[in-house]
Structure formats: C-alpha cells, structure tokens
N, C-alpha and C positions, 0 to 999 in steps of 0.2 A: 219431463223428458227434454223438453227445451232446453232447462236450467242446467240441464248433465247433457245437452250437446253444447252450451254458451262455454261452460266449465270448460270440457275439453278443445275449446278452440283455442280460449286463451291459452291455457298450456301449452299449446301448438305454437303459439304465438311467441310465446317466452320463450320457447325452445329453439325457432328459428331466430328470434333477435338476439339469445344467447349465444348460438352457434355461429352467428354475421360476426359477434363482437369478437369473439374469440379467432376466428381468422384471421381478421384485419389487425390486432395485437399480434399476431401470433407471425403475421405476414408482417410487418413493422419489427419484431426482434429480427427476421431473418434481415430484416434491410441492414440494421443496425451490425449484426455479426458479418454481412459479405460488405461494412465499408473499408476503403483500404485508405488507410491517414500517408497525409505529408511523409515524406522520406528525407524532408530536412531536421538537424540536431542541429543543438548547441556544442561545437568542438571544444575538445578538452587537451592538452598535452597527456599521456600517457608514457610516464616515468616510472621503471623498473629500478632503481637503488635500492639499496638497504632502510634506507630513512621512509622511502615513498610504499613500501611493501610492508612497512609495520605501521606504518599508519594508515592503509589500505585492508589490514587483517583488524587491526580496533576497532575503523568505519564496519567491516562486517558482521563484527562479533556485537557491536552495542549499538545495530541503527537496522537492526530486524531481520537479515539477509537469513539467518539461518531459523528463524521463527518460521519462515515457511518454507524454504530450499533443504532444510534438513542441518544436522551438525558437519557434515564432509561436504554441502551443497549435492548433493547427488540428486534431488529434488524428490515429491512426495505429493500421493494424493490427498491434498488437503482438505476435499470434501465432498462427498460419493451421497447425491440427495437425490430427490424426486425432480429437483427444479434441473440442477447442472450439479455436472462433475470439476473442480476444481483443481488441475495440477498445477504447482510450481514447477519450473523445467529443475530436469539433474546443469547446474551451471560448469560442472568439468568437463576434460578434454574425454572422457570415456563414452564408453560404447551407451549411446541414447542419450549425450550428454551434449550441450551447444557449444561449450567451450573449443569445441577440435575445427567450428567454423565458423564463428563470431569472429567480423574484424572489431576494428577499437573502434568505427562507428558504429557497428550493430550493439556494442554493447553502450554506449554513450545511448543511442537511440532508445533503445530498452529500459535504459535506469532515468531516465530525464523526463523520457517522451510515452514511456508505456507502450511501444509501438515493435513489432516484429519485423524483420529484415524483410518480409514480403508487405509489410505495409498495416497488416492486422492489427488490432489492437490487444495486448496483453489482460486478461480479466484481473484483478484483482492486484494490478502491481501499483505502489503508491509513488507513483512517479511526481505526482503533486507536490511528495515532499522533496523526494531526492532529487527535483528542479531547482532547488534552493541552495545544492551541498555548491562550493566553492569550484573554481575548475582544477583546483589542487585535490578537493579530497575525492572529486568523482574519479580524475585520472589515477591515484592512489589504487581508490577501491577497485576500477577494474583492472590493475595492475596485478592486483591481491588475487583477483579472483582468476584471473589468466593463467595464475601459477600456482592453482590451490592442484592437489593429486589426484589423476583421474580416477573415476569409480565407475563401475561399467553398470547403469541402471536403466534400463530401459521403461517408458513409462507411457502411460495411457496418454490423449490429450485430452485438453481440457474441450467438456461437452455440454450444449445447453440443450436441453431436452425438452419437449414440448411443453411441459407448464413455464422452462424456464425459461423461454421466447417468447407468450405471452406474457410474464413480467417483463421482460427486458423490452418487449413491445410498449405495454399498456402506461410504462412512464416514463413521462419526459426527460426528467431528470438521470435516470440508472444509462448510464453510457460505460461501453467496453472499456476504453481508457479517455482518461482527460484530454479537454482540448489541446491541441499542439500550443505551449505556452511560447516561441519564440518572441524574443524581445523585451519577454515580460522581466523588468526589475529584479536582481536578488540580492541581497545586502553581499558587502564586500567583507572577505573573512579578516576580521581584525585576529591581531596577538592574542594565543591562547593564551587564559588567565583566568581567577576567581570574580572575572566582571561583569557588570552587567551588559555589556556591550559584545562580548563573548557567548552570556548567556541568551542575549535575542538572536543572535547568530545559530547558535545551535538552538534554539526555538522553533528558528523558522524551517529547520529540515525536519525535528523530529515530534516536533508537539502542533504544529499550526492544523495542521492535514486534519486531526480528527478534532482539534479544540476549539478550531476557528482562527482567524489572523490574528484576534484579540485577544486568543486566550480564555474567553469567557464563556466559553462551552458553545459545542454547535454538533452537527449529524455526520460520523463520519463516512468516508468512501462505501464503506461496507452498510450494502441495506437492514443487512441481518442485526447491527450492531446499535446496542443502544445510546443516545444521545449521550454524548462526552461528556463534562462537567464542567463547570468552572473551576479554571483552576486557580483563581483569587480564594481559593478557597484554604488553599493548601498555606497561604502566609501567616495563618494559626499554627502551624503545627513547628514551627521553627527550623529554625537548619539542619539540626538532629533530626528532629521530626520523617522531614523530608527526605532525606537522606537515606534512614532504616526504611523510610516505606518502599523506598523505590529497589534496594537491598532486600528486604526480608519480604517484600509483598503486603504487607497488613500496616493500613491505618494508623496513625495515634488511636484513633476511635474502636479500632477490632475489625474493621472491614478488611476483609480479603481482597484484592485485587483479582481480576478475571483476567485469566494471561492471552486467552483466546481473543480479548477486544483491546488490553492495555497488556502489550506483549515485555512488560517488566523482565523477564527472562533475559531479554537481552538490555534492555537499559541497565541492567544491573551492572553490565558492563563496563560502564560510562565511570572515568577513573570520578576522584572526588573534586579534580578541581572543575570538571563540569558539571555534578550536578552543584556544585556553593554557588555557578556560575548562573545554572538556570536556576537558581532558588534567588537570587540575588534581581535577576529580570522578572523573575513572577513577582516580586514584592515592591517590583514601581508599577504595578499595572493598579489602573482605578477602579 
C-alpha cells in the first residue's frame, strides 16, 4: 500500500514539475513574440527605371521571393501545424495586401531587418541573407515589388499556438527575426561577371544563411530543416555538374533535391553567368 501511495506521489510530482516547466517556456515564447525590435534600417535609394525594375523582378524571381509569397506575391499559408501557423504576407497593393502601405522604409526594414512597421519581428523571413544584397539591388527589388499587380487576397496571420510558444520559449537560440544587424560589414557588389569575386558576392545573400559564412555546411534559420551540407562538396561535380543540378534538381549522384529546404525552384532562375560565378567561388574554398 505504501509502495502504490510513494508511486503516485511521484507522478504527482512529475506532473507538477512538468506543468512549472511548461509555463515558464510557454511564458518565455509569449515574451519572445510581444518583443518589439529597433525601428532603425539600413537606407537604400529606391530607383523605378527601366534597368532598376528588371533587375528588381531577376532579384525576385531567383533569390526565393516567390518560394514563399506565391508566383503573383499575393502571399500564402505556408504551414498550418500543431506548433504555429505560418503566413507569408500577399506583398501587392490589393485588398489584404501590404504593398498599398508600405513606405520604402518599411519595406527596406522588412527585407534587411526582418522587422514589421510596428516593430514585431517577421517569422520565417531570411533577412540574414537579404542584409548582404547591395543597396542597389535591395532598392531594385523593392522597386520591383511596389509595382508588381495587385491581387486582392486576404490572409490569416501568422500564429504560434501553445506547443508553439513552448518551442519558441524553451530555446535559446529559435528567435522571431534576427538580431538587428546595423553596421554589420557586407561585401561591396563588384562587376557582374563569371568571377569569383562576383560569385562570393552573390554567396553571401543566397547560400551563407543556411550553409554557414564558410560554406561548409552549418543549421539553417528554419528549425524544422535539416543541417545544410558542405558545399566543397559540389567541386566534384564540375561546372556542368553544377549547373544541371541546380537547373533540373538532381545530383550528379541521383539525389533529388528537397525544394521545401533547398528552394532550387527559384535558383534555377539565376541566369548562367552567376551560377559559373558561384561555382568558380565554391572551388577556392578549402
């Protein structure tokens, strides 16, 4: 009798220090989602020409924009889970769309800083990389997107639901958006060209975020997403190689690429003289 009242104490036991922990995470994500970031950005000119709108529609179409905002950007439930709901916003001027009152700092804030016009932080936007685009091709790209056609979509917002505040509690590392990177370093856009000096340039917006600085594989933004690779891997496979993988999706070796962590859909877009450029900067890395 004893032994089956000790039993269920301890259960009791576990159950109240279960229930503590799961508060105090659970009360830790809510800290984490009501913080409100800096409202300073890195300024950019924002030029409408002909030149600066087609190279602001390239930047969207082959550096991920439409991998989660949709093919029109109209935006879209990206992922409807037990943890959290994930929307990317509709980016046009339409009905539920932020384009009709985004100024060119909220939209610089947004793609740099991860950071919403009220201060919140953006889940899931890789502002880490797009801190690195040039101030020519950010102003480009929000140029692009200020004049894309509106589509009237109105959308849920994104929601973190009680397991998903306990995650977002219980680790240190999973934050809403990146620290506010002011000041931080980003290489100066040299002469587009088949170089390698071009190709660490466009490294550093589209491959460092999930591959590491070095290229050598590291854990990207996304918790859910399996550890990158090294991509010294890929200076086997030669220029060809490299080229068709990133074009048709599959390996030299047969391996399919997972479009949902390595969103190839839109790299594919990347004309040829940048990928010979990043194939040319992967193949001095040691």
């Amino acid at each position: 009798m004893k032994i089956f009242k000790w039993i269920l104490g301890a259960l009791a036991l576990v159950l109240i220090v279960g229930a503590a922990f799961a508060t105090f995470n659970i009360s830790k994500g809510n800290d984490k989602l009501a913080k409100v970031y800096s409202l300073d950005y890195d300024d950019a000119p924002i030029v409408s020409d002909s030149a600066s709108l087609a190279m602001g529609k390239y930047l969207a179409e082959s550096h991920g924009c439409q991998h989660c905002h949709g093919q029109s950007y109209e935006g879209s439930v990206l992922v409807d889970a037990p943890p959290f709901v994930v929307v990317p916003s509709n980016l046009t001027s339409g009905k539920g769309g932020v384009g009709a009152s985004f100024s060119d700092g909220d939209w610089l804030r947004a793609i740099r800083h991860g950071v919403r016009p009220d201060g919140s932080g953006l889940m899931v936007m890789p502002s880490e990389a797009y801190y690195h685009m040039s101030d020519t091709e950010v102003g480009a790209l929000v140029a692009y997107l200020k004049s894309v056609p509106p589509v009237d979509n109105e959308l849920p917002k994104t929601e973190f639901k009680l397991l998903g505040k306990f995650i977002l509690g219980s680790s240190d590392d999973m934050k809403l958006t990146p620290d506010m990177m002011m000041g931080t370093p980003r290489l100066d856009m040299p002469e587009k060209g088949p170089t390698v000096e071009w190709g660490k340039y466009r490294a550093s917006v589209i491959c460092q975020v999930c591959h590491s600085a070095t290229l050598t594989g590291g854990q990207p933004p996304d918790p859910d997403s399996p550890f990158a690779p090294d991509l010294r891997a890929t200076q086997s496979w030669g220029l060809d190689g490299f080229i068709n993988t990133i074009r048709e999706r599959v390996t030299p070796s047969g391996r399919a690429l997972d479009d949902k962590f390595m969103p190839w859909t839109s790299f594919r877009n990347l004309d040829d003289t940048e990928l010979e450029a990043l194939y040319a900067y992967i193949s001095t890395i040691q």
